[in-house]
MARLUM-615021 format. One record per atom (N, C-alpha, C): residue number from 0; residue in three letters; x, y, z. Coordinates in steps of 0.001 Angstrom, whole numbers. Example, Ala and Ser with C-alpha at 12.3 -4.5 7.8 and 13.67 -1.06 7.14 Angstrom:
NODE   nr  rest        X        Y        Z
NODE    0   ALA    13190    -5690     7800
NODE    0   ALA    12300    -4500     7800
NODE    0   ALA    13200    -3300     7800
NODE    1   SER    12850    -2250     7080
NODE    1   SER    13670    -1060     7140
NODE    1   SER    12900       30     7870
END
This chain:
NODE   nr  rest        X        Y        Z
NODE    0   UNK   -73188     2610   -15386
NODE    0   UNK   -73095     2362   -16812
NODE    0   UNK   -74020     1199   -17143
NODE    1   UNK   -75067     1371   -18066
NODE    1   UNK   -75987      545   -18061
NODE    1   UNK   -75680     -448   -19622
NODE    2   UNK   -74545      175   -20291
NODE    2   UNK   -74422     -225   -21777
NODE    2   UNK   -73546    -1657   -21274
NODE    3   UNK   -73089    -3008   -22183
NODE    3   UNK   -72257    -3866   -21327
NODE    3   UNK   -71470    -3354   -22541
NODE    4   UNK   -69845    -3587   -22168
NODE    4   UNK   -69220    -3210   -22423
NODE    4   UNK   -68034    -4398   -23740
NODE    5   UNK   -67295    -4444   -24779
NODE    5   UNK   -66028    -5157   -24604
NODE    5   UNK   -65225    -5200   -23315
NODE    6   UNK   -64290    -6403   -23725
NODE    6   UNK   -62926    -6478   -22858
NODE    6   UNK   -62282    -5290   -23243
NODE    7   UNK   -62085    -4905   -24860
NODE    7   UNK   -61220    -3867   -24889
NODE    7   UNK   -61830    -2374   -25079
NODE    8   UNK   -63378    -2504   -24786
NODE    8   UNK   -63645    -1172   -24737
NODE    8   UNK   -63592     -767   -22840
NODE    9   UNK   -63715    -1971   -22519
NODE    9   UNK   -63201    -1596   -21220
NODE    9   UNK   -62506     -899   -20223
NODE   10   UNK   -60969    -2207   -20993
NODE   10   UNK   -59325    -1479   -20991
NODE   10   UNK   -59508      380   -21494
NODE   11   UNK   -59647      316   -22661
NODE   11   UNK   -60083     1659   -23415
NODE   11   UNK   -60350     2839   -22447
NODE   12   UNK   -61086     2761   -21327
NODE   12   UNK   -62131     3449   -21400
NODE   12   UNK   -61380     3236   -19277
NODE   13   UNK   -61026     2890   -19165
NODE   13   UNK   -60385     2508   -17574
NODE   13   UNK   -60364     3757   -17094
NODE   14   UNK   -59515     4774   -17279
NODE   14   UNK   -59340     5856   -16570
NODE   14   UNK   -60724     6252   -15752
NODE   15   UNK   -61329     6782   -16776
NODE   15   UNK   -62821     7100   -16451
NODE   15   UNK   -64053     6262   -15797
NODE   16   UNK   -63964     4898   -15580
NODE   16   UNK   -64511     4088   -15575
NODE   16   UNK   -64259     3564   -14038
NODE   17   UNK   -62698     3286   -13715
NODE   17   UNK   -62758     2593   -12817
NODE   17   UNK   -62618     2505   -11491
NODE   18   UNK   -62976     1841   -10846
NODE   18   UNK   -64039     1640    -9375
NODE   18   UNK   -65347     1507    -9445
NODE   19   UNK   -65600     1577   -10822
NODE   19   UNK   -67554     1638   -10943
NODE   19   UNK   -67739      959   -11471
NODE   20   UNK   -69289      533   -10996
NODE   20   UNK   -69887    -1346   -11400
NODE   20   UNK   -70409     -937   -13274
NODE   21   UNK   -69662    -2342   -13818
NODE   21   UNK   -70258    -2141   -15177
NODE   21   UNK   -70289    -3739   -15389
NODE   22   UNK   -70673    -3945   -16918
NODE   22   UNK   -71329    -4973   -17048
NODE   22   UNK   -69873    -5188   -18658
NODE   23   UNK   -69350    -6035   -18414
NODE   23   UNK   -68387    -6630   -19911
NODE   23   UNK   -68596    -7926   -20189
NODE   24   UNK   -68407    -7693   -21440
NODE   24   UNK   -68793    -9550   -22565
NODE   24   UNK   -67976    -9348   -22832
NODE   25   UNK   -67324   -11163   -22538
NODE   25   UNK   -66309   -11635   -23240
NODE   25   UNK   -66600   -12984   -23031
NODE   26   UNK   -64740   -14018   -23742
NODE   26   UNK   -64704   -15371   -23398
NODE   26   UNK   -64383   -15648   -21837
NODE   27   UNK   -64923   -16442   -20722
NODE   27   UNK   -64534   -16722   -19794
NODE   27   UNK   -63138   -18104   -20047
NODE   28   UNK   -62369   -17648   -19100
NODE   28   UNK   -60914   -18758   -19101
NODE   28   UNK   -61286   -18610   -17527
NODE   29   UNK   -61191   -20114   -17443
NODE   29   UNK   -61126   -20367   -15646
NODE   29   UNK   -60359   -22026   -15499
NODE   30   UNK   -59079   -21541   -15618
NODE   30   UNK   -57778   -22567   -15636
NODE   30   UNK   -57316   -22389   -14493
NODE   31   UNK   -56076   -23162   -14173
NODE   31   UNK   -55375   -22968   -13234
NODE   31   UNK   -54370   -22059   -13060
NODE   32   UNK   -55021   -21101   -12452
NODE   32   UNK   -53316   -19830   -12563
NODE   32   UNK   -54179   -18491   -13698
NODE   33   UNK   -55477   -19195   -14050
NODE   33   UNK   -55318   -18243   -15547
NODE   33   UNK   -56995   -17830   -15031
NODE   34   UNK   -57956   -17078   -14483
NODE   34   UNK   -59095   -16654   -13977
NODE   34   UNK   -59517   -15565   -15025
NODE   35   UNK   -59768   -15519   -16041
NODE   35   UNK   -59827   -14173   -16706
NODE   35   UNK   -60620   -14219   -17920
NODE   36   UNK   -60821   -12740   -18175
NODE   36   UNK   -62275   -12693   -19399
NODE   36   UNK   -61560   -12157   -20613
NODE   37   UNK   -61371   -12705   -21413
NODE   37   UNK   -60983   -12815   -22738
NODE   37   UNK   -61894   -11296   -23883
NODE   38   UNK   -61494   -10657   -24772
NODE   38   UNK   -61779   -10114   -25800
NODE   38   UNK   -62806   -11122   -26826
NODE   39   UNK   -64060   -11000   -27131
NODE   39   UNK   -64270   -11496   -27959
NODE   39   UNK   -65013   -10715   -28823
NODE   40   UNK   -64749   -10905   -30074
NODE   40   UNK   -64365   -11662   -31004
NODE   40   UNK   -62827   -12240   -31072
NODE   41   UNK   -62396   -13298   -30963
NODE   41   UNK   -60724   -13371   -31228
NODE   41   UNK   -60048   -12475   -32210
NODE   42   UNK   -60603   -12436   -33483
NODE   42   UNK   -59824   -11232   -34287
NODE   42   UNK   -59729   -10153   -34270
NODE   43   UNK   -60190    -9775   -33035
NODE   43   UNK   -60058    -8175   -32355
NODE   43   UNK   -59227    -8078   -31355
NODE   44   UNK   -58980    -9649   -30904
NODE   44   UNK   -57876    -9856   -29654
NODE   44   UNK   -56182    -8989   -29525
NODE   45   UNK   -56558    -8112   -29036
NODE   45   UNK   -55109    -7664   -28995
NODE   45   UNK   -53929    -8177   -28464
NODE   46   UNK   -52740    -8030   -29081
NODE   46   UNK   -51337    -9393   -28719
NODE   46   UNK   -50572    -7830   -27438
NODE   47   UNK   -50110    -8944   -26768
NODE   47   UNK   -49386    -8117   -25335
NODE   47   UNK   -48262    -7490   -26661
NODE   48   UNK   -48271    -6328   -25724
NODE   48   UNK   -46667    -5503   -26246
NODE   48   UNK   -45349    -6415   -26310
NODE   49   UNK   -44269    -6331   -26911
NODE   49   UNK   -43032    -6495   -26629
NODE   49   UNK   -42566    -6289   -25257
NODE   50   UNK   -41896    -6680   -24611
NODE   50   UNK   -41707    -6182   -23288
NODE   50   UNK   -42326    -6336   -22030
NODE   51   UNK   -44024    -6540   -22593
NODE   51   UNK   -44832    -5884   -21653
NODE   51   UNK   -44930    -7108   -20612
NODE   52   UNK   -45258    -6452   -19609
NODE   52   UNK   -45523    -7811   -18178
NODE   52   UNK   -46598    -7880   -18532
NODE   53   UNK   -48081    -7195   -18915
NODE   53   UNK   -49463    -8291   -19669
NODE   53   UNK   -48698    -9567   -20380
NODE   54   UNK   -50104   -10545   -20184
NODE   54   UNK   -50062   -11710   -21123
NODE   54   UNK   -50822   -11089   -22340
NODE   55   UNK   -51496   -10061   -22098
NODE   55   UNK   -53002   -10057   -23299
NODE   55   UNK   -53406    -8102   -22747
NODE   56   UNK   -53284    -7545   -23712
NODE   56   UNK   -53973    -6332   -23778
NODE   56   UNK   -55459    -6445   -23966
NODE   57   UNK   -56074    -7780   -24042
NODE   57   UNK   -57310    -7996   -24753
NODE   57   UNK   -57925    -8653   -23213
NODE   58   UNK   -57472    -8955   -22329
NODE   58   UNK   -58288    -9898   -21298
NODE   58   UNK   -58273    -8932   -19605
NODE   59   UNK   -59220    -9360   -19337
NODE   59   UNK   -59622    -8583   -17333
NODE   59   UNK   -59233   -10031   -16254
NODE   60   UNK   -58428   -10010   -15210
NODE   60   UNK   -58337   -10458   -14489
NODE   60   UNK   -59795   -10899   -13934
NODE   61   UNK   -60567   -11491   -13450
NODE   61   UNK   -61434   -11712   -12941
NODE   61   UNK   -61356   -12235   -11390
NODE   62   UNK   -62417   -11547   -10269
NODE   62   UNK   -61722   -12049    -9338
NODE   62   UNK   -63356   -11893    -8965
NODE   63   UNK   -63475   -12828    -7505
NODE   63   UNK   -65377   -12812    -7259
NODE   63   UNK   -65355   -12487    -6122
NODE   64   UNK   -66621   -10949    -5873
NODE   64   UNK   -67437   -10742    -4808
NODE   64   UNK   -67424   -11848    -3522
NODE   65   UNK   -66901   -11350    -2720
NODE   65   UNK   -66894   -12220    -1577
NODE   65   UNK   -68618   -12840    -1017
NODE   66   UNK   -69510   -12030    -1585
NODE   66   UNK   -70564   -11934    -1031
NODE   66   UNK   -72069   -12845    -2269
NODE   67   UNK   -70911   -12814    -3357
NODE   67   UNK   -71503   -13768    -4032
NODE   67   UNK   -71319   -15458    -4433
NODE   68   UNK   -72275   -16174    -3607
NODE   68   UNK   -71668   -17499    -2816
NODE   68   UNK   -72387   -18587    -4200
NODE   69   UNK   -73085   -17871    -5527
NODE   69   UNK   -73502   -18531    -6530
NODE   69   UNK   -72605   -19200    -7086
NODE   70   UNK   -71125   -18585    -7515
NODE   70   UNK   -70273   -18024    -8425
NODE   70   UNK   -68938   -19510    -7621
NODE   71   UNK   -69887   -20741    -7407
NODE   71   UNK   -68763   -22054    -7418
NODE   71   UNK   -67859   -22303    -8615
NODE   72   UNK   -66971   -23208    -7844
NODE   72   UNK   -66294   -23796    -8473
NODE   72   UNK   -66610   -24354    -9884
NODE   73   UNK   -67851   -25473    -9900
NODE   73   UNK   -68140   -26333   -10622
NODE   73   UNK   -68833   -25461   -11763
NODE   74   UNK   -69833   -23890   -10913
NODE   74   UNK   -70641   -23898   -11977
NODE   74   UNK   -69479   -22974   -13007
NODE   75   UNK   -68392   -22326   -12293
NODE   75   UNK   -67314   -21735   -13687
NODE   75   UNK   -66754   -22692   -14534
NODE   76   UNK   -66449   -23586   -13980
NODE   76   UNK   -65878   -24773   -14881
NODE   76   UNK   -66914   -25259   -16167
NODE   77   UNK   -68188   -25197   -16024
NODE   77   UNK   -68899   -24932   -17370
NODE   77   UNK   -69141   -24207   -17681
NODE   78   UNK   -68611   -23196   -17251
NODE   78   UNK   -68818   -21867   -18228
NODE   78   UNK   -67507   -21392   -19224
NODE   79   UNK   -66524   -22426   -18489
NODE   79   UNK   -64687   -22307   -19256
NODE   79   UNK   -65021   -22200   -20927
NODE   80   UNK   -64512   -21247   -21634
NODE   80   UNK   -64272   -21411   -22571
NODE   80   UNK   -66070   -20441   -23698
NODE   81   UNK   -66808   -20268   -22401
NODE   81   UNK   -68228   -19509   -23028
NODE   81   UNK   -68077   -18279   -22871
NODE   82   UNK   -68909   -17677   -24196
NODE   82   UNK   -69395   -16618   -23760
NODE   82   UNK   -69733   -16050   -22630
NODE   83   UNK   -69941   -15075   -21573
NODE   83   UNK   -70688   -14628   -20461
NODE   83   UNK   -70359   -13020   -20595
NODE   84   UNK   -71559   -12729   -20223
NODE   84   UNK   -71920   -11274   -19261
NODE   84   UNK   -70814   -11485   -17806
NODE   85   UNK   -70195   -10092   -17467
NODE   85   UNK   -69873   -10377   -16212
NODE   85   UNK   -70278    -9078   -15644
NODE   86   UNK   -71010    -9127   -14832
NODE   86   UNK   -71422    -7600   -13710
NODE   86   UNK   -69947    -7250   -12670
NODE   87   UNK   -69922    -5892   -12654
NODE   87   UNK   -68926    -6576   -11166
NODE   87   UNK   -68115    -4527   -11531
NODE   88   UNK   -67221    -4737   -10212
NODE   88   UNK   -66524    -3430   -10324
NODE   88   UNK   -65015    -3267   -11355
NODE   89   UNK   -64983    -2721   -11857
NODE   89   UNK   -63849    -2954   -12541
NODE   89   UNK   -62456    -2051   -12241
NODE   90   UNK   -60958    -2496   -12026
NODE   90   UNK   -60369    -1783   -11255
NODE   90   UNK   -59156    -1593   -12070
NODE   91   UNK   -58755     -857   -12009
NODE   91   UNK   -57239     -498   -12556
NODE   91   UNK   -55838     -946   -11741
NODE   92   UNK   -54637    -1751   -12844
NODE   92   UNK   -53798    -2348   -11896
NODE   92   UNK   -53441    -1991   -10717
NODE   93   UNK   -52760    -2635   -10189
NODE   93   UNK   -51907    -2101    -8852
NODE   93   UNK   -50437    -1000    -9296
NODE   94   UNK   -50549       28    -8400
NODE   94   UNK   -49382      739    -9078
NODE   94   UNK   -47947      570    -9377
NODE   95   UNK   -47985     -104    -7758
NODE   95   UNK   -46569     -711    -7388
NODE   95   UNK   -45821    -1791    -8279
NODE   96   UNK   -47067    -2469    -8870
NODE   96   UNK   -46727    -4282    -9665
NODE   96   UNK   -46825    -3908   -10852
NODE   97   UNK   -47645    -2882   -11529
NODE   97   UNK   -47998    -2716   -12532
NODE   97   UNK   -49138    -3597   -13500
NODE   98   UNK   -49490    -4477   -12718
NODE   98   UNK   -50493    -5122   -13320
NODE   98   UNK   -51542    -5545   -12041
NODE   99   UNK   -52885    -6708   -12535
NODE   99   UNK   -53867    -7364   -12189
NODE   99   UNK   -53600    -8742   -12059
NODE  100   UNK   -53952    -9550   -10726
NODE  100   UNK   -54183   -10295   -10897
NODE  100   UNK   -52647   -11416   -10686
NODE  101   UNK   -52538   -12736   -11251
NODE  101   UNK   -51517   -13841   -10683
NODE  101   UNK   -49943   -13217   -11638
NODE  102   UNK   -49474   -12834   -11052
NODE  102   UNK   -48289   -12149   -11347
NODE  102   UNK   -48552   -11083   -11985
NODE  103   UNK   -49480    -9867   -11667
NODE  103   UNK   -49616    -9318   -11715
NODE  103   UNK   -49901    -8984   -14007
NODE  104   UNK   -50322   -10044   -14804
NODE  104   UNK   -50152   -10303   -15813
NODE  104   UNK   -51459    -9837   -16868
NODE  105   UNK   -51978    -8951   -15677
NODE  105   UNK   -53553    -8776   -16556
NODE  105   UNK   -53616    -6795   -16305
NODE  106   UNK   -54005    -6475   -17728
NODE  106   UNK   -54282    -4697   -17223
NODE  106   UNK   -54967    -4382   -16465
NODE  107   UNK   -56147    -5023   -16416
NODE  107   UNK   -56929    -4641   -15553
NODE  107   UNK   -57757    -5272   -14557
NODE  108   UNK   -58609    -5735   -14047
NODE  108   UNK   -59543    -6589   -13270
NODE  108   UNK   -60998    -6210   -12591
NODE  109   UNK   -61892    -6989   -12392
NODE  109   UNK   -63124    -7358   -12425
NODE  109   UNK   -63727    -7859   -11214
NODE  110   UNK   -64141    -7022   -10184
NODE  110   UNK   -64865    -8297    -9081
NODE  110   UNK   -65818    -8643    -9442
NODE  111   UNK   -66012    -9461    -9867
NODE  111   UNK   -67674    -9985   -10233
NODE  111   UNK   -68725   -10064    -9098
NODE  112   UNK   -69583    -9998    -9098
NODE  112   UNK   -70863   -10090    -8272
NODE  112   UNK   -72249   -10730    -9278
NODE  113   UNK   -71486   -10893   -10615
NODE  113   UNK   -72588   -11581   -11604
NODE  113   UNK   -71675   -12455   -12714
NODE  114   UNK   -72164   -13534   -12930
NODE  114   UNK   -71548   -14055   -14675
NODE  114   UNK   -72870   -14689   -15223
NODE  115   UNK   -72933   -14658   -16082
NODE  115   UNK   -74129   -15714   -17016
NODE  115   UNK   -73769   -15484   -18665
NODE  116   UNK   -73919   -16771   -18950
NODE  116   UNK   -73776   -17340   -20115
NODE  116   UNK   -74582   -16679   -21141
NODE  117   UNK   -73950   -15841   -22370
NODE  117   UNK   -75426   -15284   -23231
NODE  117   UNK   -75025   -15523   -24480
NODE  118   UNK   -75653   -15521   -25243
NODE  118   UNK   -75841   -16595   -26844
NODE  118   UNK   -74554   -15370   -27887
NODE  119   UNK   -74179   -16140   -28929
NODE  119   UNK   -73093   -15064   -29278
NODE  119   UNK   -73919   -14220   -30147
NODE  120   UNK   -74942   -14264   -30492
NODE  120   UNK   -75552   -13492   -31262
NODE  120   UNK   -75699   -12099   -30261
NODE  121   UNK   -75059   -11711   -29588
NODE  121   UNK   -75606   -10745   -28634
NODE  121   UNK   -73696   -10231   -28820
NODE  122   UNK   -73160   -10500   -29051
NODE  122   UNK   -71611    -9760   -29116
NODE  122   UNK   -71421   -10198   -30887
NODE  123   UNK   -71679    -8876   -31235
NODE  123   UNK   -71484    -8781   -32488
NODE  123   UNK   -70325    -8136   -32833
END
């Protein structure tokens, strides 16, 4: 898939999609406990269900390529809170947990093998 994608055209689009490398824009969050790519625009952000074990119908677990040794500590920590491109495989929860990621709290997830910062004029 050469198009980059939303967070929630992502989710959207999972069935068909996942195990295969694609490219999604969103906000990066890289907190403690909280590794994950946000929906952006915020007013498109979708709110978790009632009930639901998601925190966010709108965000991807993010988790990094073992093999990509760029993708430090320090340089995510300036990227907290930016825009970014993320390359990477994208996977559908676990069946058993029902979700992605630190308590299992995310729909879906992301190995990255790429992130970079791109201007918001490019997620319209």
């Amino acid at each position: 898939m050469n198009t980059a994608l939303t967070v929630n055209e992502a989710i959207d689009a999972l069935p068909g999609i996942a195990g295969k490398e694609v490219t999604v824009i969103g906000m990066l969050k890289f907190e403690f406990e909280y590794f994950a790519l946000e929906h952006s625009p915020y007013r498109e952000k979708r709110k978790a269900l009632p009930g639901a074990l998601h925190l966010s119908n709108s965000s991807l677990w993010i988790e990094i390529d073992m093999d990509c040794h760029q993708l430090d500590n320090s340089y995510l920590e300036n990227l907290n809170g930016k825009l970014v491109s993320i390359k990477g495989k994208l996977y559908s929860p676990d069946p058993v947990m029902g979700g992605s990621g630190h308590l299992s709290a995310w729909p879906a997830s992301i190995v990255a093998s790429a992130i970079k910062r791109i201007s918001k004029s490019r997620n319209k």
